[in-house]
VEXKOLDO-187434 format. One line per 2 residues: number of its first residue (from 0); their letters; for each residue x, y, z of C-alpha. Coordinates in steps of 0.05 Angstrom, whole numbers, always signed. Each point is the difference from the previous one (the first is absolute). Last residue first. Example, Ala and Ser with C-alpha at 12.3 -4.5 7.8 and 13.67 -1.06 7.14 Angstrom:
% residues 2
1) SA) +273 -21 +143 | -27 -69 +13
END
This chain:
% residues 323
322) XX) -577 +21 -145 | +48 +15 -49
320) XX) +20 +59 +41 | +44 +58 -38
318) XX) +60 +7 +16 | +26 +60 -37
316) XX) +74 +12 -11 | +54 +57 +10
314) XX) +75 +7 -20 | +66 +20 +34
312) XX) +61 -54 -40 | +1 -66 +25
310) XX) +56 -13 +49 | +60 -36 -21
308) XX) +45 -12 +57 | +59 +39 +19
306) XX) -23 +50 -45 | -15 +27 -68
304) XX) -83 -3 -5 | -27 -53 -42
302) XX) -24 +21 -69 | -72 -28 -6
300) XX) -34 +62 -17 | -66 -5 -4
298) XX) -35 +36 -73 | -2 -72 -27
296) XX) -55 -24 +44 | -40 +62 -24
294) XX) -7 +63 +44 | -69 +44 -9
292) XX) -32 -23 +63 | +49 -21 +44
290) XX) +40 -68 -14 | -36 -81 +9
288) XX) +0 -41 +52 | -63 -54 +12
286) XX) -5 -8 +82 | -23 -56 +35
284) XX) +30 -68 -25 | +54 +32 -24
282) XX) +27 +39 +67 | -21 -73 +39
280) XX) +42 -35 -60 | +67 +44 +2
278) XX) +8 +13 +85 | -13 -70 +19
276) XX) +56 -20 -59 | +45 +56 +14
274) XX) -8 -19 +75 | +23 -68 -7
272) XX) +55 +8 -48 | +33 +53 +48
270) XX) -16 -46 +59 | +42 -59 -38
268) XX) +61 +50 -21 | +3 +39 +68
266) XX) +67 -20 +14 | +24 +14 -68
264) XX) +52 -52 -32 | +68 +7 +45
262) XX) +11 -69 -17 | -12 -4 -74
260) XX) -49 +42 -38 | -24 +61 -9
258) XX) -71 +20 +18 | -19 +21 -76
256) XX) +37 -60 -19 | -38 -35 -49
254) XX) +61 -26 -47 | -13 -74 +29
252) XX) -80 +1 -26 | -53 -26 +38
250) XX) -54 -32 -43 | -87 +21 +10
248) XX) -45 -43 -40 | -27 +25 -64
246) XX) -5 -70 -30 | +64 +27 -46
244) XX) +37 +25 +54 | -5 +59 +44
242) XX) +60 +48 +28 | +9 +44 -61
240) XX) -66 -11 -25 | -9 +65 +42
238) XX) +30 +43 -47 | +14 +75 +19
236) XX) +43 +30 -51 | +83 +8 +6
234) XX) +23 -68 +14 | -53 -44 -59
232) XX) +34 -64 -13 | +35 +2 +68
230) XX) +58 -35 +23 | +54 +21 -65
228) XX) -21 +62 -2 | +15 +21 +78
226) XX) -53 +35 +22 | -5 -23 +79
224) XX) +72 -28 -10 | +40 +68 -6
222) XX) -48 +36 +31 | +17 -27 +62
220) XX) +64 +31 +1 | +36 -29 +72
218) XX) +35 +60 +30 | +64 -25 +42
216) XX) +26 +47 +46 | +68 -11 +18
214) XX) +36 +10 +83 | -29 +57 +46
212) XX) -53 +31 +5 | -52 -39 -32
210) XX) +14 -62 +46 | -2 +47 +63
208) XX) -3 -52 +62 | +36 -61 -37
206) XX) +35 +45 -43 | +8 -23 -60
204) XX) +56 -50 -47 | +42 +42 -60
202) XX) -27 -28 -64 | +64 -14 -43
200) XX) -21 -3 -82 | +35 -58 -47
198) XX) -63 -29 -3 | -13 +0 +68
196) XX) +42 +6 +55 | -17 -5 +65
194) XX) +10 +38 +73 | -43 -29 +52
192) XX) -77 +9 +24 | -18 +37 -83
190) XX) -36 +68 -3 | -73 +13 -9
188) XX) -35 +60 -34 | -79 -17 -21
186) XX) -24 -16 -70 | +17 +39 -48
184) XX) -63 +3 -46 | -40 -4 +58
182) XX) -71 +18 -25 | +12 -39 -69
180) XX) -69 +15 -17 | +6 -51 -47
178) XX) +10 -70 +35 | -40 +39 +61
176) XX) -54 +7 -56 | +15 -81 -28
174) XX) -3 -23 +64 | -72 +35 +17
172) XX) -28 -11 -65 | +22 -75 -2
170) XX) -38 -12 +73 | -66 +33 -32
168) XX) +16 -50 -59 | +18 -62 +45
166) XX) -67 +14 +44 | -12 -76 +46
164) XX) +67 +5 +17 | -3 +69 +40
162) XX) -59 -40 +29 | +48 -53 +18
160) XX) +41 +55 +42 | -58 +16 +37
158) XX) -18 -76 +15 | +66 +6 +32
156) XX) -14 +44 +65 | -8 -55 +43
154) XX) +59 -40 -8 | +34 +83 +32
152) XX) -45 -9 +58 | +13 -74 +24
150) XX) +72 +5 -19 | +15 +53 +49
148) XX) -43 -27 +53 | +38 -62 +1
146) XX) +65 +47 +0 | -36 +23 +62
144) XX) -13 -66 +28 | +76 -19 -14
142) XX) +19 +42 +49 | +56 +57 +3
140) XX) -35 +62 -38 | +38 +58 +44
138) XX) -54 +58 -7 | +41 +68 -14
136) XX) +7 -24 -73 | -65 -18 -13
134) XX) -27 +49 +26 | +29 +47 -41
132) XX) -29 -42 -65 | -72 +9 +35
130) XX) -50 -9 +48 | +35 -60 +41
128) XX) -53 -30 +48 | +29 -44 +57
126) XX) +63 +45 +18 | -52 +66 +7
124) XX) +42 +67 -15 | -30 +56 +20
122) XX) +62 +41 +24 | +41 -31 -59
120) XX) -47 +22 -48 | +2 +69 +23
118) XX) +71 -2 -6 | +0 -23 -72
116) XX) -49 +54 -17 | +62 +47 +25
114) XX) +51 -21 -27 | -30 -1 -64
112) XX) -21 +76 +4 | +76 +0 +21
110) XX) +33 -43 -56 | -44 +35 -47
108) XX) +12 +78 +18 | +82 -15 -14
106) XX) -23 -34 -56 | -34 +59 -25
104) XX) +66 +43 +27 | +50 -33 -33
102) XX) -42 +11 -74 | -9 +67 +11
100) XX) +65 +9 +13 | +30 -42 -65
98) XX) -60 +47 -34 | +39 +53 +15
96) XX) +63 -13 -26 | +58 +48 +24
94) XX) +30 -43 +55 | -5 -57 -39
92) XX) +43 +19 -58 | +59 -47 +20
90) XX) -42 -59 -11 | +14 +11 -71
88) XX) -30 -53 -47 | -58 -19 +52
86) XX) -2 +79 +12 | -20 +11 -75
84) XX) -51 -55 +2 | -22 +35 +63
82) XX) -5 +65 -36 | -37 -34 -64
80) XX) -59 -21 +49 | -12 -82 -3
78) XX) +13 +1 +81 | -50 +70 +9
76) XX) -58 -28 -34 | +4 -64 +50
74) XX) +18 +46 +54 | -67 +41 -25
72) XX) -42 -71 +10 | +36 -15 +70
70) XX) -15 +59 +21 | -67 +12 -21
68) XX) -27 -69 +28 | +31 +11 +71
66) XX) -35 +76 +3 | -70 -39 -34
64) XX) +9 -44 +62 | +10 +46 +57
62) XX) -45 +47 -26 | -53 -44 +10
60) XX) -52 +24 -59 | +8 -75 -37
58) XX) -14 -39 +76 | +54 -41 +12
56) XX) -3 -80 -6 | +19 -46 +64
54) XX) +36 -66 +10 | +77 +42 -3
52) XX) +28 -30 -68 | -59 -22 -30
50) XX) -51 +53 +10 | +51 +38 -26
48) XX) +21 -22 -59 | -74 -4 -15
46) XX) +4 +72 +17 | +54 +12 -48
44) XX) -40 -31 -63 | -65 +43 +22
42) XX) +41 +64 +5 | +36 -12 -69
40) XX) -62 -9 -35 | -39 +61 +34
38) XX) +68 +39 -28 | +3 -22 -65
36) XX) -58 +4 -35 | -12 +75 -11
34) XX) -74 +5 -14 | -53 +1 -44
32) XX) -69 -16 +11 | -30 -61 +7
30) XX) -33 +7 +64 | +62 +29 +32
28) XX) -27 -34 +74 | +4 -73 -36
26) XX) +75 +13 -17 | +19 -1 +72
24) XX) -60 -43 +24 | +44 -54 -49
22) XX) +59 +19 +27 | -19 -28 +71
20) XX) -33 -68 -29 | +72 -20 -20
18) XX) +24 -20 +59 | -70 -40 +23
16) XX) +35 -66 -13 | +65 -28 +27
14) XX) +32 -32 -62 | +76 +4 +20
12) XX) -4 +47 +66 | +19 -15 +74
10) XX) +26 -74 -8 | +24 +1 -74
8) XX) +45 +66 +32 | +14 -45 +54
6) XX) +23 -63 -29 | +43 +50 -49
4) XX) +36 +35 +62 | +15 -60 +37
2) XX) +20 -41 -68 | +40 +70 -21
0) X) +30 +5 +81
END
């Protein structure tokens, strides 16, 4: 299922152009006035998820789409809220936590909003064309011409990945801002297949069909190795000569883990990389950023918000065209 599901995502997404042309109408339209950033950012990144799990994008004022996007956006606010730490520590308390209800009943409204999109795929599903991830999965793939296919498409798409070669220092500046941003600090919840014990500590095995409800969660600290002293001649300020060598060409360093690492490393890691990279130069290469009139550079808070993952603090910027 990862090979199926990694094939697929390279398949239906890794260096596809056009996905970032959408946010650049987005900041375009503010003609370089200010403006809250992060919602037109987060509705362009989900409807490239989108368009690449069900073959079709959403328009930004279908309600159906910004309803999804909210959801799982406030369930991300509501997993890193101090009542559901509390309620992590004493499951006990559910009944009284609010935000534990709030939280049931977003993915409650997810499973059926998805249910639903998934059954209109299903009606309209054509074996010979898949659309998108879902299709993938309700089109049996049992040929070697479509594996054929397969490799055909995805050898195409790597003269993308040797222009990411071609800019080391814009490719630093990415990994060295996910290296800092620390956006994950903890990782994501998993829980061992069979009881072990490690140093000295028992880790009771999951649930096959509920791993975070049963057995021990283990919560990797990214943080730990992402500015860990001894890795990184600079951890706590942004240094791109972090990942380039003394020509200025771009080196991969073993205590970059922004995606994790191991087995279980993110799904998503290669699209991820892809899209930040699409996403960073075409924003650069059009727009120069700078604060509202009257705020210096040094005036923006950089404090992440406190939360499951670190969000940037509510600010506003000006993109202003370079063209």
């Amino acid at each position: 299922m990862r090979r199926f599901a990694l094939t697929n995502l390279r398949d239906f997404g890794m260096g596809k152009k056009g996905s970032e042309e959408k946010i650049l109408e987005v900041l375009e339209k503010h003609e370089g006035k200010a403006f809250d950033t992060a919602q037109p950012v987060l509705y362009a990144v989900s409807n490239i998820i989108s368009a690449i799990v069900y073959g079709s994008r959403f328009e930004y004022t279908d309600p159906l789409f910004t309803g999804m996007v909210d959801r799982v956006n406030e369930s991300v606010h509501l997993t890193g809220s101090a009542s559901i730490q509390v309620y992590n520590m004493f499951p006990w308390l559910g009944p009284w936590i609010n935000d534990l209800t709030r939280l049931k009943k977003n993915i409650a409204d997810m499973k059926m909003k998805v249910t639903e999109l998934v059954r209109g795929l299903k009606e309209t599903l054509n074996p010979h064309m898949c659309r998108g991830f879902v299709d993938s999965f309700l089109v049996p793939k049992q040929t070697l011409e479509v594996q054929e296919e397969i490799s055909r498409v995805i050898g195409s798409r790597q003269t993308l990945v040797e222009d990411r070669k071609n800019l080391p220092y814009t490719d630093a500046v990415i990994h060295e801002t996910q290296r800092l941003a620390n956006i994950a600090p903890m990782s994501i919840p998993h829980t061992t297949s069979r009881d072990v014990t490690f140093q000295g500590y028992f880790i009771k095995k999951g649930s096959h069909t509920s791993p975070l409800l049963q057995g021990t969660s283990v919560i990797p600290l990214l943080t730990s190795v992402l500015q860990d002293d001894s890795e990184w001649e600079s951890p706590h300020t942004l240094t791109p000569s972090h990942f380039l060598d003394e020509q200025g060409r771009f080196v991969k360093r073993d205590a970059f883990m922004a995606f994790s690492a191991g087995r279980r490393v993110c799904l998503g890691e290669g699209l991820a990389r892809m899209e930040l990279f699409l996403f960073f130069t075409s924003l650069l290469q059009h727009f120069r950023f700078s604060p509202p009139p009257g705020v210096t550079e040094d005036d923006l808070d950089l404090t992440p918000s406190v939360e499951f993952t670190h969000n940037p603090s509510p600010h506003q910027l000006c993109a202003v065209s370079r063209v």
